[in-house]
MARROMI-265129 format. One line per 4 residues: their letters; for each residue x, y, z of N, C-alpha, C. Coordinates in Angstrom, 2 decimals, padded with zeros to 5 digits, always signed. Example, Ala and Ser with C-alpha at 12.3 -4.5 7.8 and 13.67 -1.06 7.14 Angstrom:
BEGIN
AS> +013.19:-005.69:+007.80:+012.30:-004.50:+007.80:+013.20:-003.30:+007.80  +012.85:-002.25:+007.08:+013.67:-001.06:+007.14:+012.90:+000.03:+007.87
END
This chain:
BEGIN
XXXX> +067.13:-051.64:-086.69:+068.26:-051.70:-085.78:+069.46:-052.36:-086.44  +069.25:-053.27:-086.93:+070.47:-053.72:-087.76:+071.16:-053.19:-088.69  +070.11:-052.26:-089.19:+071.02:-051.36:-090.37:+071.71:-050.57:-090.34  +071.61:-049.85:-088.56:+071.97:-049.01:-088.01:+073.43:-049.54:-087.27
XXXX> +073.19:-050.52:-086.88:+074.50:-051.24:-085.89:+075.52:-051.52:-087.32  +074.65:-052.09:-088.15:+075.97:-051.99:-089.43:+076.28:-051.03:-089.93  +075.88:-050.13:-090.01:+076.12:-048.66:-090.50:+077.21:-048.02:-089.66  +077.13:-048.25:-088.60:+078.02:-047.76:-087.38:+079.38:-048.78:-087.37
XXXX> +079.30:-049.70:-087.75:+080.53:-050.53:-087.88:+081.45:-049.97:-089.53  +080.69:-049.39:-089.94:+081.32:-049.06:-091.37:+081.72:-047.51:-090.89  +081.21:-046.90:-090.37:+081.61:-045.04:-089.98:+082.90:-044.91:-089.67  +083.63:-046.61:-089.10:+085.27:-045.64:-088.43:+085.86:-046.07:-089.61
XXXX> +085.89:-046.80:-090.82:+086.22:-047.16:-092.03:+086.20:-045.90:-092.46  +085.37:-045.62:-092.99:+084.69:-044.71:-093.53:+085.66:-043.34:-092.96  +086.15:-043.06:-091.85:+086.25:-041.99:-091.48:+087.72:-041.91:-091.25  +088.52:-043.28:-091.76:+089.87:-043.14:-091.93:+090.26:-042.60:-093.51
XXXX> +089.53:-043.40:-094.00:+089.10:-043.01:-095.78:+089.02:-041.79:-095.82  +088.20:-041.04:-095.29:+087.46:-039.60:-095.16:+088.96:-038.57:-094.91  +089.79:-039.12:-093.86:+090.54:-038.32:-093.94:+092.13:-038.45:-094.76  +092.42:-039.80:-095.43:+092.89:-039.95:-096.16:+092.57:-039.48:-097.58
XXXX> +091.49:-039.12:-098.24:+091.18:-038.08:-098.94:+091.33:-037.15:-099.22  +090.94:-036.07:-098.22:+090.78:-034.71:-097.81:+091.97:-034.43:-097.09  +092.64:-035.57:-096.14:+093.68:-034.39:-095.63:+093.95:-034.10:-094.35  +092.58:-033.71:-094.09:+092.72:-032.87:-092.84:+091.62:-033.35:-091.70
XXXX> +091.65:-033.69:-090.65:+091.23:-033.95:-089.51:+090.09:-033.29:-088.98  +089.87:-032.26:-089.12:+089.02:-031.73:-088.63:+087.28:-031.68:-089.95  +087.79:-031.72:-091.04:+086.42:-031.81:-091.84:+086.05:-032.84:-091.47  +087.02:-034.21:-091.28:+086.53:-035.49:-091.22:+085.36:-035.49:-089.69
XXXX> +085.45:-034.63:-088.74:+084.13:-033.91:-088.15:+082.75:-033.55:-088.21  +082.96:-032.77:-088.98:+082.02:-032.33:-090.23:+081.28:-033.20:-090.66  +082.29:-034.72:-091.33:+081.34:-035.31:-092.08:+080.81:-036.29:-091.25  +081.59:-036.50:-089.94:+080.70:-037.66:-089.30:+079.24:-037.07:-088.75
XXXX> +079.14:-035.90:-088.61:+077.86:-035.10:-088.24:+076.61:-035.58:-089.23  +077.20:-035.71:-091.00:+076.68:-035.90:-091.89:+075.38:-037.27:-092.00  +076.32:-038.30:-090.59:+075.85:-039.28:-090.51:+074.14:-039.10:-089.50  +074.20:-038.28:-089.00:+072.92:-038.45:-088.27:+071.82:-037.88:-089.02
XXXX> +072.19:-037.56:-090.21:+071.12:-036.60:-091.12:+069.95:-038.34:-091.59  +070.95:-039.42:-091.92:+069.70:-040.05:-092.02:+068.92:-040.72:-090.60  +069.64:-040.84:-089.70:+068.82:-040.84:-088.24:+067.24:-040.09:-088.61  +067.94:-038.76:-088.46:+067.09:-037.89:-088.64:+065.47:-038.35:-089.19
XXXX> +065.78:-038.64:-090.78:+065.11:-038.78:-091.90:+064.18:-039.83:-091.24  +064.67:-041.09:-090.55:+064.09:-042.15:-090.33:+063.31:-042.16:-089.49  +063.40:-041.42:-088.49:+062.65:-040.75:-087.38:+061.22:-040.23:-087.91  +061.53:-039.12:-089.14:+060.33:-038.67:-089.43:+059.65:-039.41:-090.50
XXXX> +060.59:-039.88:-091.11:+059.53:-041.07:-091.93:+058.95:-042.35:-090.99  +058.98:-042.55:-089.66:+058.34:-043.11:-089.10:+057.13:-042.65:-088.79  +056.91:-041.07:-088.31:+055.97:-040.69:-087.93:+055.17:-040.34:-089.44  +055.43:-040.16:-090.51:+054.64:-040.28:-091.17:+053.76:-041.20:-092.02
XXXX> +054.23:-042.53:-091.58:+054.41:-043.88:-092.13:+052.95:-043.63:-091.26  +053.28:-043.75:-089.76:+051.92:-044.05:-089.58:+051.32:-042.99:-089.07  +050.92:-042.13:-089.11:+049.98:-040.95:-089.52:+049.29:-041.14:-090.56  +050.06:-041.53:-091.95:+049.18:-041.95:-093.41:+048.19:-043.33:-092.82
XXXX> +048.53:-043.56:-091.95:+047.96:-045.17:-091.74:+046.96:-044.62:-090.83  +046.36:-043.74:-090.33:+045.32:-043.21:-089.74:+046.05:-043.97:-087.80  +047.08:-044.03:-087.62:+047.79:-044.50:-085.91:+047.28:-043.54:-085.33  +046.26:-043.62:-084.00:+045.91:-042.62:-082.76:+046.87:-043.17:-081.77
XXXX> +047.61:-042.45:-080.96:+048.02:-043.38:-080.45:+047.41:-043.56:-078.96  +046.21:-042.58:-078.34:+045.67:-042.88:-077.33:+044.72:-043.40:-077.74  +044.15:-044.03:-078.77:+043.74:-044.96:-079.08:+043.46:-046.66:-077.85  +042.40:-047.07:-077.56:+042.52:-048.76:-076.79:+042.99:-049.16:-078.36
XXXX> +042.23:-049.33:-079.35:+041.86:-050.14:-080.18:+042.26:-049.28:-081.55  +043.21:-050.46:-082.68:+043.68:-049.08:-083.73:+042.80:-049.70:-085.32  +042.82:-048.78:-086.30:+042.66:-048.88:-086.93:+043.07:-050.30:-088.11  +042.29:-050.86:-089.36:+042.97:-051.79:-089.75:+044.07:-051.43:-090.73
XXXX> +043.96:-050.00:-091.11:+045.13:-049.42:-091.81:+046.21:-048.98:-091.18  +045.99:-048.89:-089.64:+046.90:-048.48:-088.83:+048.00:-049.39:-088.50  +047.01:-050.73:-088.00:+048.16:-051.97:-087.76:+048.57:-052.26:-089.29  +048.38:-052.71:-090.15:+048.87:-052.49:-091.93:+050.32:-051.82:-091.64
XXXX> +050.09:-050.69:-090.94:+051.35:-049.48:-091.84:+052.65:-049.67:-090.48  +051.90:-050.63:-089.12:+052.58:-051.08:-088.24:+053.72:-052.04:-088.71  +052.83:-052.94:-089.16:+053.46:-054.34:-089.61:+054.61:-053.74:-091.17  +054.13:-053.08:-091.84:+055.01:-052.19:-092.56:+056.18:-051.72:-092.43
XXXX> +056.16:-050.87:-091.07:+057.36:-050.33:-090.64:+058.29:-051.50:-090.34  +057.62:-052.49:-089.51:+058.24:-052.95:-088.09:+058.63:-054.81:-088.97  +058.39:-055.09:-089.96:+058.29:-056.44:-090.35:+058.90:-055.95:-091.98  +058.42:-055.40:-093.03:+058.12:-055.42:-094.02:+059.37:-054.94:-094.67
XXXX> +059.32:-053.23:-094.32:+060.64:-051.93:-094.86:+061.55:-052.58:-094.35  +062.26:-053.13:-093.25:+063.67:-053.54:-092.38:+064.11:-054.89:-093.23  +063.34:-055.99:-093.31:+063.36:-056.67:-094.19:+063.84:-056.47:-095.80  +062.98:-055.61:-096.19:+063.73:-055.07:-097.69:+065.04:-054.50:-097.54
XXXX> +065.09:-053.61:-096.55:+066.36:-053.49:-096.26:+067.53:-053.79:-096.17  +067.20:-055.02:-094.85:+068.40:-055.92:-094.60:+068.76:-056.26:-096.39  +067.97:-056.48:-096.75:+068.42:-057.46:-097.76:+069.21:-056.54:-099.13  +068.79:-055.26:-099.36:+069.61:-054.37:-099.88:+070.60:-054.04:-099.08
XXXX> +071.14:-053.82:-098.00:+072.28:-053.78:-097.52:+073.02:-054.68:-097.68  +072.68:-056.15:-097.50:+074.13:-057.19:-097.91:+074.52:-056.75:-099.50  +073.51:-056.65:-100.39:+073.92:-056.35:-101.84:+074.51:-055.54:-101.65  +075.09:-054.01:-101.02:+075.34:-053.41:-101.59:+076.54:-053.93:-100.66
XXXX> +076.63:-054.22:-099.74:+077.97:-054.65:-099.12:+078.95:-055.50:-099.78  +078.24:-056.32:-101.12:+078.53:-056.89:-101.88:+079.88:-055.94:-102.87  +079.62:-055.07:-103.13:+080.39:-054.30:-103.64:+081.24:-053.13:-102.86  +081.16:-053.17:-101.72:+081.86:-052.58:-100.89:+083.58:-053.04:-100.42
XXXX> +084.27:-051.48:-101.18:+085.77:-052.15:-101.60:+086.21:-051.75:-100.44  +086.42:-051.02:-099.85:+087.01:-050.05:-098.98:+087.80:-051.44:-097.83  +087.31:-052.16:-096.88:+087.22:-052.96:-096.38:+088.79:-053.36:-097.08  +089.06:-053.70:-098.46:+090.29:-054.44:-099.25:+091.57:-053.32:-099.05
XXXX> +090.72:-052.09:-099.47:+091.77:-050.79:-099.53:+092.03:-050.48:-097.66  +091.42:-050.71:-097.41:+091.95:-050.25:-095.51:+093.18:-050.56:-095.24  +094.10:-051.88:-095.15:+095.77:-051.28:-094.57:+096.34:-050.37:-095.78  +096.24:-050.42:-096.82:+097.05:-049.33:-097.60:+096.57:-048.00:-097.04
XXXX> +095.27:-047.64:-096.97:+095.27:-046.05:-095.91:+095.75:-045.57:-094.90  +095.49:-047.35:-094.16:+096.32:-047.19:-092.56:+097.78:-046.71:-092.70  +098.28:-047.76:-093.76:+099.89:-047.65:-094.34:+100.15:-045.66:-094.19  +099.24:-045.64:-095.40:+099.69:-043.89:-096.06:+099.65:-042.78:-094.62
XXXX> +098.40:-043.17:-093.98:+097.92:-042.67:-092.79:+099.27:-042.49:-091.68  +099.50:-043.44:-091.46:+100.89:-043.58:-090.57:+101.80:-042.89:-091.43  +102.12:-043.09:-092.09:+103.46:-042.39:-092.71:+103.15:-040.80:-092.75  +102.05:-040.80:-093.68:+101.99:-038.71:-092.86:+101.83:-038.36:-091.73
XXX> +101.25:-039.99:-090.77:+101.97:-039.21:-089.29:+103.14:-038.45:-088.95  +103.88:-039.67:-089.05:+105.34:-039.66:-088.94:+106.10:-038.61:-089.21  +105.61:-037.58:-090.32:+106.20:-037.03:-091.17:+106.33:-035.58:-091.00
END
């Protein structure tokens, strides 16, 4: 969840950039669509995370590889995560470059 709520705080950045690039308004559409492709991904790498882990889920009682690939998902991967996301936020310029886009942005309003 956190990677996601930060991810979403970076998309309207991201999507002023996007069209300060390109130009044009309407691809910048396009690419925010781009963003649910890893939704997507995460979704099904959940269900396969624990499927490999032998998870029933009408199961009373689960497997010890099952809770393993639980504690995996839900403790372990998000964790590694979080913690590769500040690094890479570490190098994340865009944030410095944002009023000069806003700047350029406005002025081809105007124009």
């Amino acid at each position: 969840m956190i990677v996601m709520f930060a991810s979403q705080g970076l998309s309207g950045v991201s999507i002023y950039y996007a069209e300060y690039v390109l130009g044009d308004k309407d691809l910048v559409g396009t690419l925010t669509m781009v963003s649910f492709l890893p939704l997507l991904v995460g979704m099904a790498f959940l269900g396969w995370v624990l499927a490999l882990g032998g998870y029933v889920g009408d199961q009373a009682t689960q497997s010890a590889e099952a809770i393993s690939s639980t504690k995996l998902l839900f403790i372990y991967i998000p964790f590694v995560l979080v913690i590769l996301q500040l690094v890479l936020l570490m190098f994340y310029k865009l944030d410095r470059e944002y009023p000069a886009i806003m700047k350029e942005l406005n002025a081809r309003a105007e124009k």
